[in-house]
C-alpha positions in Angstrom: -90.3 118.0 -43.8 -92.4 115.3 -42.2 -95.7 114.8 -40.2 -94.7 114.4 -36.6 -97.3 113.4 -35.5 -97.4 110.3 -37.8 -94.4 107.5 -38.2 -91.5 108.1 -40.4 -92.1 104.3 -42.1 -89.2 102.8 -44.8 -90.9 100.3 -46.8 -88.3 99.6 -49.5 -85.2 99.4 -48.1 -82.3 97.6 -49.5 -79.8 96.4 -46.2 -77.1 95.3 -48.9 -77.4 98.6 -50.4 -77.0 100.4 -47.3 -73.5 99.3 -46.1 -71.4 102.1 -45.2 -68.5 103.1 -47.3 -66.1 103.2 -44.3 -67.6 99.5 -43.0 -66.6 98.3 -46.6 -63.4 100.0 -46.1 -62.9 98.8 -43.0 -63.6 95.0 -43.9 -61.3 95.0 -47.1 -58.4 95.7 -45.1 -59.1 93.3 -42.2 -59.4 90.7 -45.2 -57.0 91.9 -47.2 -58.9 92.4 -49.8 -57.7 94.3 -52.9 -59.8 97.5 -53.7 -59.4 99.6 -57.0 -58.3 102.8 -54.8 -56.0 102.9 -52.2 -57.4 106.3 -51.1 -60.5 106.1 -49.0 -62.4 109.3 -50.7 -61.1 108.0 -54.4 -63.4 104.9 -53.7 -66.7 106.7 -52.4 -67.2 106.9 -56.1 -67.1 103.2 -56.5 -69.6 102.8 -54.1 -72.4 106.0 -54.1 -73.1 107.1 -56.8 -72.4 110.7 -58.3 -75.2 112.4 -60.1 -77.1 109.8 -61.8 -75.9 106.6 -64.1 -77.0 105.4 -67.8 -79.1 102.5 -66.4 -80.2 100.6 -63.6 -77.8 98.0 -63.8 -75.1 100.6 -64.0 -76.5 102.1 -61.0 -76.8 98.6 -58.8 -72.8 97.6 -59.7 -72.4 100.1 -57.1 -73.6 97.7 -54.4 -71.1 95.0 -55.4 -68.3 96.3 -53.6 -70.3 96.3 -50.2 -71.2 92.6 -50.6 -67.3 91.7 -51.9 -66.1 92.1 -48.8 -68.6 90.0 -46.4 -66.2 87.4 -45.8 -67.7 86.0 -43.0 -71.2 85.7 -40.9 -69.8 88.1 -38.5 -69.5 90.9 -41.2 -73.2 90.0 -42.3 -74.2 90.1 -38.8 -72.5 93.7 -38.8 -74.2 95.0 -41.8 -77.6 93.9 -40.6 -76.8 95.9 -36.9 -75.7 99.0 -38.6 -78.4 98.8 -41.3 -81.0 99.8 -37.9 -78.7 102.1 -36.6 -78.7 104.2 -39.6 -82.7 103.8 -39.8 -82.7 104.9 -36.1 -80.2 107.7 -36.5 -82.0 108.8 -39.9 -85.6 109.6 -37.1 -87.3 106.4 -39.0 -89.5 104.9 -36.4 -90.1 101.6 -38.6 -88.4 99.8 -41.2 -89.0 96.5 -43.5 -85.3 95.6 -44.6 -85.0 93.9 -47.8 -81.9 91.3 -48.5 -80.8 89.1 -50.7 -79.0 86.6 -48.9 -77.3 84.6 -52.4 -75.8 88.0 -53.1 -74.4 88.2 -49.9 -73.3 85.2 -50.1 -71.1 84.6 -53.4 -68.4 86.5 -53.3 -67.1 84.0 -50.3 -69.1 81.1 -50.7 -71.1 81.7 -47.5 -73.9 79.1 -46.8 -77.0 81.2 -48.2 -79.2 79.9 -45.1 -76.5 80.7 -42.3 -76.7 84.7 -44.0 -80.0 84.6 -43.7 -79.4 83.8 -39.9 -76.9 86.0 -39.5 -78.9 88.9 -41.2 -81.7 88.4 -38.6 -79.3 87.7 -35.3 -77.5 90.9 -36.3 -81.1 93.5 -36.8 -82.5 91.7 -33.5 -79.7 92.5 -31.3 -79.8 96.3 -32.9 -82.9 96.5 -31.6 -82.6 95.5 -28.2 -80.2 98.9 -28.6 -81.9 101.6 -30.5 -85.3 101.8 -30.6 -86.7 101.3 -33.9 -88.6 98.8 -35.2 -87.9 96.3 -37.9 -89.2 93.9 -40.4 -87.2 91.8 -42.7 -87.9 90.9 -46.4 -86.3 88.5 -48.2 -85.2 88.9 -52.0 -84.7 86.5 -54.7 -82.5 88.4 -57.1 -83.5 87.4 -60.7 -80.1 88.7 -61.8 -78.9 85.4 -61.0 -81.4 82.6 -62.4 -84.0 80.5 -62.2 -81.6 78.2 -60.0 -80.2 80.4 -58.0 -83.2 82.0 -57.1 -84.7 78.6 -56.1 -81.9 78.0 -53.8 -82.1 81.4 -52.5 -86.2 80.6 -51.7 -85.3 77.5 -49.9 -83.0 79.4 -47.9 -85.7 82.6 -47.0 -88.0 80.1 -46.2 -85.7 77.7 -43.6 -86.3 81.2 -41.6 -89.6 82.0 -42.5 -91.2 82.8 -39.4 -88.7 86.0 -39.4 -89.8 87.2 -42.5 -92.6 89.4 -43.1 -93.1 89.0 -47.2 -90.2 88.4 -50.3 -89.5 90.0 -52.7 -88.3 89.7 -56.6 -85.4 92.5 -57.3 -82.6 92.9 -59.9 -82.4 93.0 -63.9 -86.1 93.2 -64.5 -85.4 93.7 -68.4 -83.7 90.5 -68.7 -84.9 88.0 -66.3 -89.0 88.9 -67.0 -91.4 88.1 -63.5 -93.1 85.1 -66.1 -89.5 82.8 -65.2 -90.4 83.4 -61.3 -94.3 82.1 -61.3 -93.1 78.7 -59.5 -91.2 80.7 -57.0 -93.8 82.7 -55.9 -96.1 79.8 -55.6 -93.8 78.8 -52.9 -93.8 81.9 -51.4 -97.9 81.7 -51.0 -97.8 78.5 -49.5 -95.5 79.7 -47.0 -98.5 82.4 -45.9 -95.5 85.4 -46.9 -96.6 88.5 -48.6 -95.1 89.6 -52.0 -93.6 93.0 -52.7 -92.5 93.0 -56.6 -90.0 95.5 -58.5 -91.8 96.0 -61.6 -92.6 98.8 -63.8 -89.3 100.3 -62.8 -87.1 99.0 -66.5 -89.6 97.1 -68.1 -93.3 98.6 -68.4 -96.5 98.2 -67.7 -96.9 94.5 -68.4 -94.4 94.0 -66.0 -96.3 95.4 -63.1 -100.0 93.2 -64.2 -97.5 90.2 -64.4 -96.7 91.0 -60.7 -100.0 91.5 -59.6 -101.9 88.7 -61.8 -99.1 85.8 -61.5 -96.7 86.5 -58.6 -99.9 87.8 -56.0 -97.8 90.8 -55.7 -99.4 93.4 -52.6 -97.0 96.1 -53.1 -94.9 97.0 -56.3 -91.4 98.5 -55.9 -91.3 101.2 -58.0 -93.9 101.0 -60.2 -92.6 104.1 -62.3 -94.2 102.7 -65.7 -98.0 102.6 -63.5 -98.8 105.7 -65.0 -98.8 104.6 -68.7 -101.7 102.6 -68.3 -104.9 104.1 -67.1 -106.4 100.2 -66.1 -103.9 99.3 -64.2 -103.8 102.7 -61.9 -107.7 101.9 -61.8 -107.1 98.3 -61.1 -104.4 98.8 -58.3 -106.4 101.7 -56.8 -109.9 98.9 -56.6 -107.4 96.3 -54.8 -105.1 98.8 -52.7 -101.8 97.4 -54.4 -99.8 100.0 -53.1 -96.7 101.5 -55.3 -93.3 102.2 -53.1 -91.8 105.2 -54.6 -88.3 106.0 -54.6 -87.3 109.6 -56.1 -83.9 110.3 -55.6 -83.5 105.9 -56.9 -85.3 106.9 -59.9 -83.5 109.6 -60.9 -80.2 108.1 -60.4 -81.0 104.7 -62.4 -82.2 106.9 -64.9 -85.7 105.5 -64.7 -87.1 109.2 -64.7 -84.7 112.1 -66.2 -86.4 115.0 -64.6 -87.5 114.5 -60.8 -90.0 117.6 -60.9 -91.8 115.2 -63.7 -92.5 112.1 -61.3 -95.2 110.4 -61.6 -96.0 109.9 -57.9 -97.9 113.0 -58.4 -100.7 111.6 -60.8 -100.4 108.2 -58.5 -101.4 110.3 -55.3 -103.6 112.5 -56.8 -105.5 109.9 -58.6 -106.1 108.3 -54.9 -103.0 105.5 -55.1 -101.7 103.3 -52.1 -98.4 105.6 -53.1 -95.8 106.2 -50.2 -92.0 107.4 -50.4 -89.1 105.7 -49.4 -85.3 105.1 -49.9 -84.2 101.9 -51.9 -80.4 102.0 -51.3 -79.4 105.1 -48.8 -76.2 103.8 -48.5 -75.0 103.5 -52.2 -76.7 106.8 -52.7 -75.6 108.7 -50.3 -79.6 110.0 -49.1 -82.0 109.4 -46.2 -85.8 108.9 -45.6 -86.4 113.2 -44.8 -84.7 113.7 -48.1 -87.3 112.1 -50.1 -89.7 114.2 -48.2 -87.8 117.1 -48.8 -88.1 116.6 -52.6 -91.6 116.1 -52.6 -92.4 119.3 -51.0 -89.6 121.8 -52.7 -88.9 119.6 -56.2 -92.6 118.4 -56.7 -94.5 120.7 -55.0 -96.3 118.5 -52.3 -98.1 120.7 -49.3 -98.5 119.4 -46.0 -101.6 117.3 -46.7 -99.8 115.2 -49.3 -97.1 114.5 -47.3 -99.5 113.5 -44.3 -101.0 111.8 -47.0 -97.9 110.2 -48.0 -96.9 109.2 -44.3 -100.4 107.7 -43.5 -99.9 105.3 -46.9 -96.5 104.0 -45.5 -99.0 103.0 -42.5 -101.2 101.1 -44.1 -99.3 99.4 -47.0 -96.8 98.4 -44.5 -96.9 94.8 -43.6 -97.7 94.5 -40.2 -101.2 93.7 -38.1 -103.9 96.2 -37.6 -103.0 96.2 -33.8 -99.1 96.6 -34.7 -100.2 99.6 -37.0 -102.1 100.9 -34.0 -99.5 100.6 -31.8 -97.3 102.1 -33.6 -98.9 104.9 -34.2 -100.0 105.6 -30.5 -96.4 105.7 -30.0 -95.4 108.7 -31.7 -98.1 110.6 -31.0 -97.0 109.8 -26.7 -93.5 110.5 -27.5 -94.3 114.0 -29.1 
């Protein structure tokens, strides 16, 4: 599986794609909320997906149902708490949660700012309880606009100093990283780090937009990297690191045959590559699942994986002495 001896580290990490089928359950009945089932196991399907869908927006309607049903800040508050339960339970020692508070917000016409709270009251009172640390990343989902994402920003950055970087996510065909330059600008001046989904449906020139434009550190996915030998040699020179998620990239239908991945090339050619979940919740996986498709799907041996561990270390965004720390815990508690 994993190196025990190092952290088990989620860097991409969606919380509103991780909220439990029976929470969502749960919460449409307390709200009375309609559901297209009325059996609980006839609408899993709804929710995780089975096998693998025709595209990536076919594959993220599957987290609309979990955000439907946040009626209220409470039932943010609860998604955020059980979102570092499941990291805990799941052996993950630390985790940077992404969220997009707009999305969360919609359905119910929730002020975007008071989810952004909620979001951080509910993972800080987890963690006085389980015994995992946590980050938080904010999204701007470009699904929605120009405008929305704007008022998303402002939101993210009335809570700034509980953020550790934002990030860009949704239909990255349709809504290009070239509409968000203005954004990001703002996102600089706030002193937050960038982590971009690019190269996962678009291609290559969506990853040097990221990088070039948005100041992009890290690049979610980054699937389409290995199509274009200067930026692999460009992110390799400036250790922009690439968060990989197999089992995501499969079931978008970003890559047809997992054995085929490219995280191989990006880790053999010396990358900033490290492995991680996206949306556990919506598909039904965990962090030592990816690892186990590494070693027995792609072949990895123990010193890629350490390899792969040690790169969740240090593209993760926290201080040289947090890193440290971090570390030196595990290797105490084994």
């Amino acid at each position: 599986m994993n190196n025990s001896q190092l952290p088990l580290i989620d860097l991409h990490r969606h919380l509103d794609g991780n909220i439990r089928p029976k929470t969502i359950w749960a919460l449409a009945q307390q709200h009375n909320i309609v559901l297209p089932e009325t059996n609980f196991e006839a609408f899993i399907p709804h929710v995780q997906v089975q096998g693998s869908e025709s595209d990536l927006l076919a594959f993220l309607s599957k987290l609309d149902w979990g955000v439907a049903v946040l009626k209220t800040l409470d039932d943010c508050k609860r998604i955020a708490y059980e979102n570092v339960e499941d990291a805990f339970n799941a052996g993950i020692h630390y985790a940077e949660l992404r969220f997009s508070p707009y999305y969360m917000a919609m359905n119910n016409n929730l002020v975007i700012a008071d989810v952004v709270a909620a979001v951080i009251d509910g993972v800080n009172a987890a963690c006085k309880v389980y015994d995992v640390k946590i980050n938080l990343i904010g999204i701007l989902s470009r699904t929605f606009g120009v405008e929305k994402c704007q008022a998303e920003l402002d939101a993210l950055l009335a809570h700034k100093q509980h953020l550790v970087a934002v990030d860009l996510a949704g239909d990255e065909y349709n809504y290009p990283g070239e509409l968000f330059v203005e954004h990001f600008k703002q996102v600089q001046k706030a002193q937050l780090n960038a982590t971009i989904h690019a190269g996962e449906a678009a291609g290559p020139e969506s990853i040097w937009q990221a990088i070039n434009q948005l100041h992009a550190k890290r690049i979610g996915h980054g699937v389409a990297c290995h199509r274009d030998e200067k930026i692999m040699d460009y992110m390799l020179e400036h250790n922009i690191a690439i968060e990989s998620c197999l089992t995501s990239n499969f079931q978008t239908g970003t890559i047809k045959d997992l054995s085929q991945h490219p995280i191989k090339g990006f880790l053999a050619r010396g990358l900033l590559v490290c492995l991680n979940t996206d949306d556990p919740g919506v598909q039904g996986i965990e962090l030592k699942n990816e690892y186990n498709i590494a070693r027995n799907t792609l072949g990895f041996n123990d010193k890629d994986i350490k390899q792969l561990q040690e790169n969740s270390l240090k593209a993760s965004f926290l201080s040289d002495s947090e890193k440290a720390a971090l570390k030196q815990k595990v290797l105490v508690n084994n």
